[in-house]
C-alpha positions in Angstrom: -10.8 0.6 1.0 -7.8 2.0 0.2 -5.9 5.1 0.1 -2.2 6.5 -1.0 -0.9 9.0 -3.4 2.3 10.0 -6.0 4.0 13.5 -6.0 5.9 13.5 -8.9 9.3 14.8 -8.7 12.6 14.5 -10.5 14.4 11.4 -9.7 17.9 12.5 -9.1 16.7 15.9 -6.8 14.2 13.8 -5.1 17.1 11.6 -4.2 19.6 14.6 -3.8 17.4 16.1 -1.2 16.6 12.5 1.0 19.9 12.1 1.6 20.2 15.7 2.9 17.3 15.7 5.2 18.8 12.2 6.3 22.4 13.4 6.4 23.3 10.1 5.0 26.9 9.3 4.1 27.4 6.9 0.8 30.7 5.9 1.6 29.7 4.2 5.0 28.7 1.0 2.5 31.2 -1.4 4.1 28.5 -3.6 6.3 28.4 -4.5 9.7 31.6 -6.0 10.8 32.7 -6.1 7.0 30.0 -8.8 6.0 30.6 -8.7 2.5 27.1 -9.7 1.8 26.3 -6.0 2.3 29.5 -4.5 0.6 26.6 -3.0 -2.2 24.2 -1.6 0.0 22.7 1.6 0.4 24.2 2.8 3.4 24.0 -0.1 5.7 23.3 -0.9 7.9 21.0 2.6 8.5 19.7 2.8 4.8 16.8 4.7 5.0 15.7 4.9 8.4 14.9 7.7 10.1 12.7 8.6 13.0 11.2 11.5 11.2 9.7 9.4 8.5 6.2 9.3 8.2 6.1 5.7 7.0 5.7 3.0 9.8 6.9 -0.2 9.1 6.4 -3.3 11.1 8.0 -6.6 11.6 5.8 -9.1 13.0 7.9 -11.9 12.4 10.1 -13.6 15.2 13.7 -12.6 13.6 15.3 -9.8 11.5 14.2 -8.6 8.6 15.6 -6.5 5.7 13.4 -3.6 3.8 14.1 -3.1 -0.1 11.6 -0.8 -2.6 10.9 -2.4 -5.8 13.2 -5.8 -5.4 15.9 -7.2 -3.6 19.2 -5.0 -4.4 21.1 -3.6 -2.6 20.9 -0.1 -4.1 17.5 -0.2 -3.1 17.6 -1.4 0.5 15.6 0.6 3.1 16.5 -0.7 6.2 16.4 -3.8 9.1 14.1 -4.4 11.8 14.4 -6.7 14.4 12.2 -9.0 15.8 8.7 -8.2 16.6 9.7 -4.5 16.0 8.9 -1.3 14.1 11.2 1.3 12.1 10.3 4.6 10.8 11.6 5.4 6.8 12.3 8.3 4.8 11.6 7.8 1.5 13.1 10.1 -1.3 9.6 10.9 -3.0 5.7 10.8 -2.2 4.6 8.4 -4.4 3.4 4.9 -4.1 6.4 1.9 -3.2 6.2 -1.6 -3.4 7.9 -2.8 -0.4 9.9 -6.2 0.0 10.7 -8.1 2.8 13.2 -10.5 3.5 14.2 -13.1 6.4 18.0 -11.8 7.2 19.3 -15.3 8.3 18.0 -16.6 4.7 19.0 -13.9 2.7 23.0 -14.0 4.1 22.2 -17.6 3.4 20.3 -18.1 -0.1 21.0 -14.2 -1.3 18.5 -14.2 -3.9 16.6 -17.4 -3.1 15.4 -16.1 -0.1 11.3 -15.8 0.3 10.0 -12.3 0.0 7.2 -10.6 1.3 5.5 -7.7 -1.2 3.4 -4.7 0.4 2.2 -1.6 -2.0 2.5 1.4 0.4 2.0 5.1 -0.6 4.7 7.4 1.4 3.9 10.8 2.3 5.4 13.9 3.7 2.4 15.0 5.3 0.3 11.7 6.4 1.8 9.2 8.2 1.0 5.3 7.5 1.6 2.4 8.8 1.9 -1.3 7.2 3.3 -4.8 8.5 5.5 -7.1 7.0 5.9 -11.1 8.4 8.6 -13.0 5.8 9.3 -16.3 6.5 12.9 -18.1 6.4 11.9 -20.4 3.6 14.2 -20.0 0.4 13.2 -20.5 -3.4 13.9 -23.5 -5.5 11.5 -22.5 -8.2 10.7 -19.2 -9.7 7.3 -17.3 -10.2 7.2 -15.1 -13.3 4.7 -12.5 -13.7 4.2 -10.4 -17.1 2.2 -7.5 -16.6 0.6 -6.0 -20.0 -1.5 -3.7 -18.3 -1.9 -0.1 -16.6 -2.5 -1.2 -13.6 -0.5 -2.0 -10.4 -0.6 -6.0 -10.0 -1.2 -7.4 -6.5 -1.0 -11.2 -5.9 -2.5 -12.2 -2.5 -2.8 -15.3 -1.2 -6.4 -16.4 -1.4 -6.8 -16.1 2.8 -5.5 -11.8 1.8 -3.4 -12.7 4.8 -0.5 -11.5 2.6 0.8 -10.7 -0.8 2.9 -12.7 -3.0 3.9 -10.3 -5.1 3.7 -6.7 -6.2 3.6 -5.9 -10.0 4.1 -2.2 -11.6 2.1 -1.4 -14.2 3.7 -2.9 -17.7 6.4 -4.6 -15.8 7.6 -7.7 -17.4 9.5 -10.7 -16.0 9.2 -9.9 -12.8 10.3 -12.9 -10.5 9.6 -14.2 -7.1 11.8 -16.9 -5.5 9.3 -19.8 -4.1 9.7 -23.0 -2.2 10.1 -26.4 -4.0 6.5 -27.9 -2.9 4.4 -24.6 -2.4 1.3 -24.7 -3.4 -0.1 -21.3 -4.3 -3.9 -20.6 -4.5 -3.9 -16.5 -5.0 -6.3 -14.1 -6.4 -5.3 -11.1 -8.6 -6.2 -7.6 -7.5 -6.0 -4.4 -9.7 -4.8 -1.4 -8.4 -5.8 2.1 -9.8 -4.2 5.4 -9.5 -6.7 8.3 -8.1 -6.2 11.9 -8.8 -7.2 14.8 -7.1 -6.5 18.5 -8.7 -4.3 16.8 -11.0 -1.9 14.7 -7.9 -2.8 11.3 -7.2 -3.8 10.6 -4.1 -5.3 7.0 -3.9 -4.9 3.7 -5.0 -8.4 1.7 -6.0 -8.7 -2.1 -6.0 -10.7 -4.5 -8.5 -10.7 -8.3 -8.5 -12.6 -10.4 -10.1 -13.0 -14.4 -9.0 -12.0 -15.3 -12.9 -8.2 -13.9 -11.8 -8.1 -16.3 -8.7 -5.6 -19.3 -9.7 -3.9 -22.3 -8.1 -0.4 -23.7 -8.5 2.1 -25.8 -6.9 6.0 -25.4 -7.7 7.4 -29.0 -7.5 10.7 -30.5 -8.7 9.6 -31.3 -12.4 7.4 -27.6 -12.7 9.5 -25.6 -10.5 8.8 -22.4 -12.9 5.3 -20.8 -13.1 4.3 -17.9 -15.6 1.5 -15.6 -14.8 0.6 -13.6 -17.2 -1.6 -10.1 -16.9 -3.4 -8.9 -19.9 -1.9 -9.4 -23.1 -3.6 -12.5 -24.1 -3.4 -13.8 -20.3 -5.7 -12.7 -17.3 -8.3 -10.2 -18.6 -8.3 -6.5 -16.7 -11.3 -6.0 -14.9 -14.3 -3.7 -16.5 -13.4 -0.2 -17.0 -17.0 0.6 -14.4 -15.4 2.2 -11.2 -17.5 1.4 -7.7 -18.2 4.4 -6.0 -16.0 6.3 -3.8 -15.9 9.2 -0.8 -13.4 11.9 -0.7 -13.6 13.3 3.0 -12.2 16.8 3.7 -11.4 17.3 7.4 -12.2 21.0 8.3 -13.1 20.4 11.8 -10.2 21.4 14.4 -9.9 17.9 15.6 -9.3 14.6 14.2 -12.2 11.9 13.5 -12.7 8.8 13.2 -15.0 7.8 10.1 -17.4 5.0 9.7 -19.7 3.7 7.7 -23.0 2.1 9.3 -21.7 2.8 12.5 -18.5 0.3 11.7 -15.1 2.0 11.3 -14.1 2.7 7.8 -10.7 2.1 6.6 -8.5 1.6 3.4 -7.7 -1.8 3.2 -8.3 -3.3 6.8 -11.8 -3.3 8.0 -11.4 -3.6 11.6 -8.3 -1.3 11.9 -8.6 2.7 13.1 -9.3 4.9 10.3 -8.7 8.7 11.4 -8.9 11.5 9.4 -6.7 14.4 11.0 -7.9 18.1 11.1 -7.1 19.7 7.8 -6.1 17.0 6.0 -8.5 15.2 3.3 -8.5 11.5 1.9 -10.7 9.4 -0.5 -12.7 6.1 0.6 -13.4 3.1 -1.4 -15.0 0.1 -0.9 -18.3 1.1 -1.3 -20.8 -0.8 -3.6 -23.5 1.2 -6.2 -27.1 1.2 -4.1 -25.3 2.5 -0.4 -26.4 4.9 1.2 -24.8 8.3 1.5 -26.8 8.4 5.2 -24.4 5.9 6.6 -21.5 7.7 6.5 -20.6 9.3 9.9 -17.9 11.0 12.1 -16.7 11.1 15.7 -14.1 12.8 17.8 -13.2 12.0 21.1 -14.2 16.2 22.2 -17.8 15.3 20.8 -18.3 12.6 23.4 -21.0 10.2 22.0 -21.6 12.5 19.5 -21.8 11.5 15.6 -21.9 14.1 12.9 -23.6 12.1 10.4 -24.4 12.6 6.9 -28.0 13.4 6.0 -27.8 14.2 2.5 -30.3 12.0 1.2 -29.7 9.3 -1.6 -27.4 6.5 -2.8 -24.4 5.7 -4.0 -23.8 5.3 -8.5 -21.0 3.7 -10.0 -18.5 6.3 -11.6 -18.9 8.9 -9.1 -17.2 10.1 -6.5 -19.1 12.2 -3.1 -18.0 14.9 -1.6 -17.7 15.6 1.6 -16.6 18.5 4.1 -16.7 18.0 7.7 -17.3 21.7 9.1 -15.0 23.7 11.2 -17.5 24.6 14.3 -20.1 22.4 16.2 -19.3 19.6 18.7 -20.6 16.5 16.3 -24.7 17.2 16.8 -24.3 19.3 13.7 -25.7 16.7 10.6 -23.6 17.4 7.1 -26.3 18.3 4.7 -24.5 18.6 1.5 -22.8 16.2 -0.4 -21.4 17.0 -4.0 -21.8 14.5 -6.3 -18.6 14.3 -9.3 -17.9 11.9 -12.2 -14.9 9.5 -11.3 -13.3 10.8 -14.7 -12.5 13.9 -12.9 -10.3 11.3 -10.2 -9.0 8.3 -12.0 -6.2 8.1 -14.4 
């Protein structure tokens, strides 16, 4: 299940104002101790870090790593965490970011050969998130080329989903990932939807499909490797949408949410999910046939309460369920109404 959003803004103010509320200063672009390696970087060695950011980001590799958005420049680096640590970013607009990693010892090494690591990440003023990073300190010797001919946002995960591979923007072409001489890459394909909700998006929705799942290994007499999205390559997936929950928190505490008594969450399903008070959020991963009755809610104040959902019915592809959790009631009160809506009214 997966969730995230884009506040669109223009560019150059978006980027005006971060740098205010950071109180950055570009001419501090030297590096530490002079290392020219970082002469072009976004105010290194702080780039974007800042302890009000609502973005969590953590390293759970055993060195230093170095945070970019988009690719590996140094106009777009983010910041460095150090081993086994975690950094809070400010990012210059709410909108969805495809974060790379990088090894530090390999990239002062191999600049652009170094291995990266891809996560797509929403960033919000108002929500905080948190996602993990673990690059290695192996360094390319081939090259993986992805053309994307599609509208959707192009995630390559290794076939396990312990990681991506790479993060594609929708119609980006010749995007390239550095890879190690005798990799062998077996990856499935997932598509990435933007959601809308009263006309900002909000969420991000996956599809797959086990035609997109390939296999490749980079060796010295194939060291390059094109994959090609759409366009006479992988086939987008049907244009059916599985159904979906958008959750409004109106109770003055935060819950968790779960589905069949599991917790729910977008993306990782044995991670907390919690919806705070007043905020809302929209739910994926459900399939067409579910039923509505196993959605449910706890807070800690309820005790072993569960304010569970007693609409009756089940789930349709191309809709999307609405849900309010009330303001009063200590979690014995059931939620009897659930609005049904067409997912046209959500999805771009």
């Amino acid at each position: 299940m997966k969730k995230k959003g884009l506040f669109a803004k223009m560019a150059g103010l978006a980027l005006a104002f971060g740098l205010l509320v950071m109180g950055c200063d570009l001419s501090d672009n030297g590096g530490e101790q002079g290392n020219p390696v970082y002469s072009d970087f976004y105010n290194y060695p702080t780039g974007r870090v800042n302890t009000t950011g609502l973005l969590t980001i953590r390293n759970t590799a055993a060195s230093e790593v170095l945070l970019f958005t988009g690719e590996v420049a140094g106009a777009n680096y983010i910041g460095t965490i150090s081993s086994l640590s975690s950094v809070k970013v400010k990012l210059p607009e709410e909108k969805f970011y495809n974060i790379v990693a990088v090894d530090k010892t390999t990239y002062e090494e191999r600049g652009a050969q170094a291995s990266q690591v891809s996560v797509l990440s929403y960033y919000s003023n108002l929500q905080g998130y948190t996602i993990s990073v673990a690059p290695t300190g192996a360094f390319g010797g081939g090259t993986w080329i992805f053309d994307n001919y599609t509208n959707y946002w192009i995630q390559i995960r290794k076939s396990t989903q312990s990681e991506n591979y790479a993060v594609i923007a929708p119609n980006a072409r010749r995007v390239t990932l550095p890879i190690a001489i005798g990799t062998a890459v077996n990856y499935d394909v997932y598509f990435s939807k933007e959601v809308k909700y009263s006309g900002r998006v909000i969420a991000m929705v996956e599809f797959t499909d086990i035609r997109s799942a390939n296999l490749h290994q980079f060796t010295p007499t194939s060291p390059t490797h094109t994959t090609t999205i759409g366009g006479g390559g992988l086939t987008e997936p049907s244009a059916d949408i599985k159904p979906a929950v958008f959750v409004t928190n109106s109770a003055m505490t935060g819950v968790y949410v779960y589905f069949s008594n599991k917790q729910m969450t977008n993306g990782s399903p044995y991670e907390e999910f919690v919806l705070n008070s007043g905020e809302h959020d929209l739910i994926t991963g459900f399939e067409a046939g579910d039923s509505l009755s196993s959605i449910n809610f706890r807070a800690p104040s309820w005790g072993a309460n569960f304010r569970q959902v007693t609409a009756t019915g089940t789930m349709a592809m191309n809709k999307v369920y609405l849900i309010t959790i009330p303001v009063s009631g200590d979690g014995t009160n059931p939620i009897t109404t659930v609005e049904e809506k067409d997912a046209s009214e959500f999805y771009d």
